[in-house]
N, C-alpha and C positions, 0 to 999 in steps of 0.2 A: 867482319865477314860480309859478303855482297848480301846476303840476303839480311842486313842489319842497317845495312847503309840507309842514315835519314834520307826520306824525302825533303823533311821542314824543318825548322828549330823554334823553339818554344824556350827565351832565356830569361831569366831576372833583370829586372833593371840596376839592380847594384851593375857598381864598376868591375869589382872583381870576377864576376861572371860573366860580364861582355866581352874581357880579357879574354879569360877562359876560351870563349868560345873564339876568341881570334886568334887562339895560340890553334886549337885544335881544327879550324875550319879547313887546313890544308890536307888532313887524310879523311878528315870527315864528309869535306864535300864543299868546296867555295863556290859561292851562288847559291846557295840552297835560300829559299826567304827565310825572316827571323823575324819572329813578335818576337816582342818585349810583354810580359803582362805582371803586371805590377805582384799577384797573386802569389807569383814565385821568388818574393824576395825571403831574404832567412827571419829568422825570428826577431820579433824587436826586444831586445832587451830592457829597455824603458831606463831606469837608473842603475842600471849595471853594466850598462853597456862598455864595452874595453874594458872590465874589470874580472878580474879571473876568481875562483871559489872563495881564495884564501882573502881577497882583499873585499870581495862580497860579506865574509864571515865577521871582518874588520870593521868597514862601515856601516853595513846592516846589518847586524847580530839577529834584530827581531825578522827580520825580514828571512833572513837563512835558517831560523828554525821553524818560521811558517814555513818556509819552502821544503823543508824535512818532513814535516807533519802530514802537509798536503802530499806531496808528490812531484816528482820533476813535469808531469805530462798537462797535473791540474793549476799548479804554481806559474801566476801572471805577476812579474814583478813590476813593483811601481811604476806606472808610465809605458808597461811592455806588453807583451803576448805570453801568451801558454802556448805548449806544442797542441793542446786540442783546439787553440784556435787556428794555430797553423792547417790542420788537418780539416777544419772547416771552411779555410778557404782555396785549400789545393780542392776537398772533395767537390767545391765549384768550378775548380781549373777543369777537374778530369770532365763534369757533365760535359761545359762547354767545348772541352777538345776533341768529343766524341764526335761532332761533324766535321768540323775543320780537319780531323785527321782520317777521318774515312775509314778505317784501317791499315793506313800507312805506314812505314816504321817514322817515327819520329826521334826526334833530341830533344832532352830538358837539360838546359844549363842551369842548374841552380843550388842550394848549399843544403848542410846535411840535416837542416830539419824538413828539411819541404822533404830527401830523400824519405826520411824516417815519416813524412805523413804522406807520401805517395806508398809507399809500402804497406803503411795500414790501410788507406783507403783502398789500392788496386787486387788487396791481399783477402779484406774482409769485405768487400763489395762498396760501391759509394753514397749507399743510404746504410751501411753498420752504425751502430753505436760505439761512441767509445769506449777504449776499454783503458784499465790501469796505466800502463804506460807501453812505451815500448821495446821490449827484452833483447833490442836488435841495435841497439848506442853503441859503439860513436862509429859514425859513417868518415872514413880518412878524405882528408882534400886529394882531391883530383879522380877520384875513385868513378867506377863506374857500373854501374847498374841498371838490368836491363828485366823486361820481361816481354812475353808475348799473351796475345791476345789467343785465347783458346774456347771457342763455343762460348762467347758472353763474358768469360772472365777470363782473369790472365795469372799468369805463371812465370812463376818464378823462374828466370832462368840463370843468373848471378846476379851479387848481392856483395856489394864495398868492395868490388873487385880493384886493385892493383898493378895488376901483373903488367899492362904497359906501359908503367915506368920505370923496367928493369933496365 
């Protein structure tokens, strides 16, 4: 909708997100300017990386029941991040993009844990504490999500939305 339409874009430096955003920059808006900020890239995985539960379970045994124990949100695997550190460093993306965006509508290109920690930061404020995890997993590829900016804080307005790629 026109009153939605980015002024700027704010993407990840991965590849697949700069894609992203060249696939989508024709109804979105070509010319709009594009940081890149590193902030918004997905979560590092460290030694699990390309490795899906079942072969996590396989290789690191000890390693997948610390991660049971702790929790998906507090669990940094060897060499990686936790989603709270993810959310620690989006909850610096949002301070910083409080001027540069003025209150403009914006775009974030980027993948579904940064969604999942813009959600709790923009949801619970950006000095909240964290909390257990987040009861709002798994954010689908391509999905989009949106909120507005309402007296200070912002609302939700859709969340893993789909619907246009029917």
């Amino acid at each position: 909708p026109g009153g939605e339409r980015p002024e700027a874009v704010w993407c990840s430096p991965y590849l697949r997100a700069r894609e992203t955003w060249e696939v989508a920059k024709d109804d979105w808006g070509a010319g709009l300017p594009v940081t890149v900020d590193e902030r918004l890239r997905d979560q590092e995985q460290g030694a699990f990386d390309r490795l899906n539960p079942a072969a996590v379970r396989e290789r690191f045994p000890e390693e997948a029941a610390r991660r049971e124990a702790v929790g998906g949100y507090a669990f940094r695997p060897p060499g990686g991040e936790s989603l709270a550190d993810v959310v620690t460093r989006v909850r610096a993306f949002v301070r910083d993009l409080a001027g540069p965006a003025a209150g403009r509508p914006v775009l974030i290109v980027a993948h579904d844990s940064v969604v999942l920690a813009l959600r709790h930061v923009l949801e619970s404020g950006v000095d909240a504490a964290p909390h257990p995890g987040p009861p709002f997993a798994p954010v689908l590829n391509a999905s989009v999500s949106a909120w507005r900016a309402v007296e200070g804080s912002f609302e939700l307005v859709r969340f893993n939305d789909v619907g246009h790629l029917a």
